[in-house]
C-alpha positions in Angstrom: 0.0 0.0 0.0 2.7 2.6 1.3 4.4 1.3 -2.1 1.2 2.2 -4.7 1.1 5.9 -2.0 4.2 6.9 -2.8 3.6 6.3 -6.6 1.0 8.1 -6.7 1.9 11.2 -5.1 4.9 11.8 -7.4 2.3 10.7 -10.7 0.7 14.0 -9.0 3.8 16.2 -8.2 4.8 15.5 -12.0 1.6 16.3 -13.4 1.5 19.5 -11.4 5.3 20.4 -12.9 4.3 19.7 -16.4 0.8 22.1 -15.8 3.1 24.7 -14.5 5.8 25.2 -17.6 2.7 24.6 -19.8 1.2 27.8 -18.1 4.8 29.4 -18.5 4.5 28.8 -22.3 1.6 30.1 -22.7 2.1 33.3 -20.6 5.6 34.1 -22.6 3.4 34.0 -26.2 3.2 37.5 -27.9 -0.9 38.1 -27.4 -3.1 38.2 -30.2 -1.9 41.5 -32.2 -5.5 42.3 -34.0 -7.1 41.7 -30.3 -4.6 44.2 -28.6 -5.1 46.6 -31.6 -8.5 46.5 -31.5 -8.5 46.9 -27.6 -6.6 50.1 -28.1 -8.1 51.7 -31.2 -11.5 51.0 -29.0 -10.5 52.9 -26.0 -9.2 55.6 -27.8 -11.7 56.6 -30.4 -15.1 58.4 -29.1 -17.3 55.5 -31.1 -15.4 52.5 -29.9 -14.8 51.8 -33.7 -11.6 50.8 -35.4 -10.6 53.6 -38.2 -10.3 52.3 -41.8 -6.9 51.5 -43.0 -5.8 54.7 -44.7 -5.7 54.3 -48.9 -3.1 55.7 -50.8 -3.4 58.8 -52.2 -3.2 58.1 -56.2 -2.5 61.3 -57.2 0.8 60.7 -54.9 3.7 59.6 -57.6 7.2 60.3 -57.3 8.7 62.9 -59.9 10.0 62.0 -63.4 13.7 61.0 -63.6 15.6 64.0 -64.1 17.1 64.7 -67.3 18.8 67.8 -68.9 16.6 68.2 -72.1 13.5 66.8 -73.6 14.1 63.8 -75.6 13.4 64.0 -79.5 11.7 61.6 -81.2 12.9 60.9 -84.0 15.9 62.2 -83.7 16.6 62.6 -88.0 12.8 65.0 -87.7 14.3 67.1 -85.2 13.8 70.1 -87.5 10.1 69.4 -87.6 10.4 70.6 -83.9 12.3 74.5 -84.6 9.5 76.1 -85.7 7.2 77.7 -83.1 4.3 77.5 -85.5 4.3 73.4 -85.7 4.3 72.9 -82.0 1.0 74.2 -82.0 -2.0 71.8 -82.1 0.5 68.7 -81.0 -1.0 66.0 -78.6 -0.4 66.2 -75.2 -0.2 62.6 -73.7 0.4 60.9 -70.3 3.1 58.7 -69.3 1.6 55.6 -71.3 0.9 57.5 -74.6 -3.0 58.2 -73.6 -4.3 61.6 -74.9 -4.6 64.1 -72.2 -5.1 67.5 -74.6 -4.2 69.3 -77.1 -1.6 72.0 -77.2 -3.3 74.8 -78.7 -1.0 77.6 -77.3 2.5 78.5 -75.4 2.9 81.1 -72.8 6.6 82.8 -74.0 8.4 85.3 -72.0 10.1 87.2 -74.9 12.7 88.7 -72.8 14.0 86.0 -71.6 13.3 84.0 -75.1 12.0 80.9 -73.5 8.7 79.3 -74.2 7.2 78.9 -70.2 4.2 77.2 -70.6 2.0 75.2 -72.5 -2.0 75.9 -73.0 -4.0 72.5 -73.5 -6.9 71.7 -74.2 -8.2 68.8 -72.0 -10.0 65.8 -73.2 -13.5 65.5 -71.4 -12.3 62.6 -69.0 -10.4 65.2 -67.0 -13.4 66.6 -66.0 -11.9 69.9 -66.4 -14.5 73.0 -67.0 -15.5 73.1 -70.6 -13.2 76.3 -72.4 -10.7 76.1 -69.6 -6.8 75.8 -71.1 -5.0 73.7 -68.4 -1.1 75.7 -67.7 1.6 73.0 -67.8 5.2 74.7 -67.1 7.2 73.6 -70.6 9.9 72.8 -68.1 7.6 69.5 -67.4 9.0 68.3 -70.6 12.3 69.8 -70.8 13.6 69.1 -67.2 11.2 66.1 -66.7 11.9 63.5 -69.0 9.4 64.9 -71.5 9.3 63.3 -75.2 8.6 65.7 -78.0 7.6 63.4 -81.0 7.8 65.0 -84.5 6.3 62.0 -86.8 3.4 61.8 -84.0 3.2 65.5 -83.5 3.0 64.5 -79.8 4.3 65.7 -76.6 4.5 63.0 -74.1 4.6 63.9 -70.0 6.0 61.7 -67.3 2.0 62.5 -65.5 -0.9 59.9 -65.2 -4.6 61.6 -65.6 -5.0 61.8 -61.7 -2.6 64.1 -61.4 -4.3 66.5 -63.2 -6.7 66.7 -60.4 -7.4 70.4 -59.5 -4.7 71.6 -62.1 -4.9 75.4 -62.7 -6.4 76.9 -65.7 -6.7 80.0 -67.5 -10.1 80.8 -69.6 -9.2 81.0 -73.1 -8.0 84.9 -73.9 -7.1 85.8 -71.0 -4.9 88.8 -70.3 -1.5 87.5 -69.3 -0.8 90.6 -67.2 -0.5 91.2 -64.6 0.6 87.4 -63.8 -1.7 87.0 -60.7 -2.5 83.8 -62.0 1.3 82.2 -61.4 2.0 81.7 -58.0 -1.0 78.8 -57.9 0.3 77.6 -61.0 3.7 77.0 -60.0 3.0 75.8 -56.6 0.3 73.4 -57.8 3.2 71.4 -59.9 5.9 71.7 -57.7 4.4 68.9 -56.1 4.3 66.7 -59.5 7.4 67.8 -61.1 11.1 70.0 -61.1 10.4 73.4 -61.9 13.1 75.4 -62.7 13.7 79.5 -61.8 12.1 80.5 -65.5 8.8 82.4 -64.8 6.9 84.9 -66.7 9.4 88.0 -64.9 12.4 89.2 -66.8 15.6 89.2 -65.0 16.5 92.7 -65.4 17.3 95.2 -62.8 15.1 97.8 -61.4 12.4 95.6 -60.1 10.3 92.8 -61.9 9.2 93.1 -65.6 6.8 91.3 -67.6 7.1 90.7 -71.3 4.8 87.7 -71.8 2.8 86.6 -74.9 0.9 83.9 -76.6 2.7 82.3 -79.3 -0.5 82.5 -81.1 0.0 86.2 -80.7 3.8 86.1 -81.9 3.2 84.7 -85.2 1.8 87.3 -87.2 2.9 90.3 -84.9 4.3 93.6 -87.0 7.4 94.9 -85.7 8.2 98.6 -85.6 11.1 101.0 -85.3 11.7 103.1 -82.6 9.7 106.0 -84.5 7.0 103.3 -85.0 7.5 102.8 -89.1 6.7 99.4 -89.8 9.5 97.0 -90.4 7.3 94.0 -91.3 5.2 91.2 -89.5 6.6 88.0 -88.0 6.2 84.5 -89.8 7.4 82.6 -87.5 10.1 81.8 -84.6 12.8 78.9 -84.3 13.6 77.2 -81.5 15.5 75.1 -79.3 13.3 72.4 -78.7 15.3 70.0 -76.5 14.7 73.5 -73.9 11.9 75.7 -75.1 14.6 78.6 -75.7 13.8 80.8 -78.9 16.5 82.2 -80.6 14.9 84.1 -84.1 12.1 85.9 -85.3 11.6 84.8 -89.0 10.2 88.4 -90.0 8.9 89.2 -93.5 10.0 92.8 -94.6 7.4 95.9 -95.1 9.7 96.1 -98.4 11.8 93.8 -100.4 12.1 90.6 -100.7 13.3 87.2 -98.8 12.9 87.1 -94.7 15.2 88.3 -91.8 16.2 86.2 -89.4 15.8 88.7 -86.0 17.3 87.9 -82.7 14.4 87.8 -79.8 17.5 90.0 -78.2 16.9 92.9 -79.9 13.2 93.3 -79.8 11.1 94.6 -77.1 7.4 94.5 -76.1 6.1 97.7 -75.5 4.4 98.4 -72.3 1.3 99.9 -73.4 0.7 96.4 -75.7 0.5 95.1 -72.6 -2.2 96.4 -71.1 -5.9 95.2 -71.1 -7.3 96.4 -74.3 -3.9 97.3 -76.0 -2.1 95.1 -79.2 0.4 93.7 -79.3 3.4 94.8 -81.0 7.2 94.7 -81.7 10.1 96.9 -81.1 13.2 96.9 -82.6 16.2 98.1 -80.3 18.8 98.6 -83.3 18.9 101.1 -85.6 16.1 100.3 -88.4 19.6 100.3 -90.8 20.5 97.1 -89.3 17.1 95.6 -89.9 17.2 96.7 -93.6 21.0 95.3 -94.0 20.5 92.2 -92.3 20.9 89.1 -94.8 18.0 87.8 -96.4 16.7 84.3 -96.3 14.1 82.5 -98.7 12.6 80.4 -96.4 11.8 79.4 -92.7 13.1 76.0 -93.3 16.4 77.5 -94.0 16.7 79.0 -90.4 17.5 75.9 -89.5 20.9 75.8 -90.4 23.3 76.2 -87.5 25.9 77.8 -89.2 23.6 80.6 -90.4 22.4 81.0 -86.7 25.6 81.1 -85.2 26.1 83.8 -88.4 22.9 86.0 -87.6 23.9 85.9 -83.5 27.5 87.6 -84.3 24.9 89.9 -86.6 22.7 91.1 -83.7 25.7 90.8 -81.3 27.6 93.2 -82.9 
């Protein structure tokens, strides 16, 4: 008997030992993480209801690689690209070739010979007020991995759709000055893309200056003298198009024949055509001499020619 008690209390002492690390176990577990969540998301919101995960903002989207130029596609139809007047009316697409617009104008500060922004038309799916123009800074392309494609007549942006949500606008006409309008602009796609220092102000001294214009206005503008005689009417402008910079004026003369190839240098926009109500027109700030002897040229397309520019800039420069 003593023999089957003393088996039987150490069947209970080891029993009670293997309860006790089982309990040990058990306690030294991490506790159920969506219970303990829960529990606190409970005591501290006033419902006692757990908030919905947060969703990701799609409008979010890191910025286009940086590059130093806009890319030309293809490269042999770069020409196609120099003159101001066939940029106009080019798709505007989104990162995966979808239609977002159409470019039917450029914002160019003259002074500073650089096109600044493009005016687009948006296709309906951007739910964008109908006869809004949507203001993309050209620096989007050039500074932003941009594509400018001749034998599409496309200009391709590193942007999906959503990020044109809220993107500012301008009603089609609109007086560019004063430039109230840029400050919004500029910080709207700051967030989206590198923007660069070139704005609608001049950088001259004596305080800020404007000298903006559509390029729909610049084609077909008369330049004068400084006594206002007519020196003839611009045809057209040539361009840099890997960064937006405009280096001629293709003017047709009041007289003679042929065209001139002016340097944007040496012109001026009054300040009076830049008022609300006033046209726009040209200034020459050489001697109308120099206008008269300047070489002559037969055709746009043959402003294209490096040579010749590098000729006509030592012109002007002189």
């Amino acid at each position: 008997m003593k023999r089957f008690r003393c088996l039987a209390i150490l069947l209970s002492l080891a029993l009670a030992l293997m309860a006790c690390q089982l309990i040990q176990q058990i306690s030294k577990q991490p506790a159920e993480p969506t219970s303990v969540a829960t529990a606190s998301l409970e005591k501290n919101t006033p419902t006692g209801k757990v908030p919905q995960t947060e969703q990701a903002d799609p409008t979010v989207k890191q910025k286009p690689p940086q590059s130093q130029a806009a890319e030309i596609r293809p490269k042999e139809m770069r020409t196609k690209l120099t003159h101001l007047s066939n940029l106009i009316g080019y798709q505007v697409e989104d990162e995966n070739g979808d239609k977002l617009g159409v470019a039917s104008d450029y914002i160019v500060n003259t002074c500073e010979t650089y096109i600044i922004y493009i005016l687009m038309e948006p296709v309906a799916s951007l739910n964008i007020a109908p006869g809004s123009l949507v203001v993309i800074p050209f620096e989007a392309v050039t500074i932003n991995s941009g594509v400018l494609d001749a034998q599409n007549k496309a200009i391709q942006l590193r942007l999906i759709p959503e990020q044109f949500l809220g993107a500012p606008t301008l009603p089609a006409g609109k007086q560019l000055t004063p430039t109230d309008w840029e400050g919004a602009t500029r910080d709207f796609w700051m967030k989206a893309v590198r923007i660069g220092k070139l704005a609608t102000s001049c950088n001259v001294s004596g305080g800020p200056t404007y000298k903006v214009a559509y390029a729909t206005q610049l084609l077909g503008v008369e330049l004068y003298d400084g006594n206002k005689n007519l020196l003839g009417s611009v045809q057209d402008a040539i361009l840099e198009p890997e960064s937006g910079k405009i280096g001629f004026y293709i003017v047709k003369p009041a007289k003679g024949d042929g065209l001139v190839m002016v340097s944007l240098g040496v012109t001026n926009i009054p300040k009076e055509a830049l008022l609300p109500g006033g046209a726009l027109t040209l200034v020459l700030l050489a001697q109308p001499a120099v206008f008269w002897d300047a070489p002559r040229i037969t055709s746009v397309d043959q402003a294209d020619d490096f040579a010749l520019q590098a000729k006509m800039r030592q012109y002007w420069g002189r």
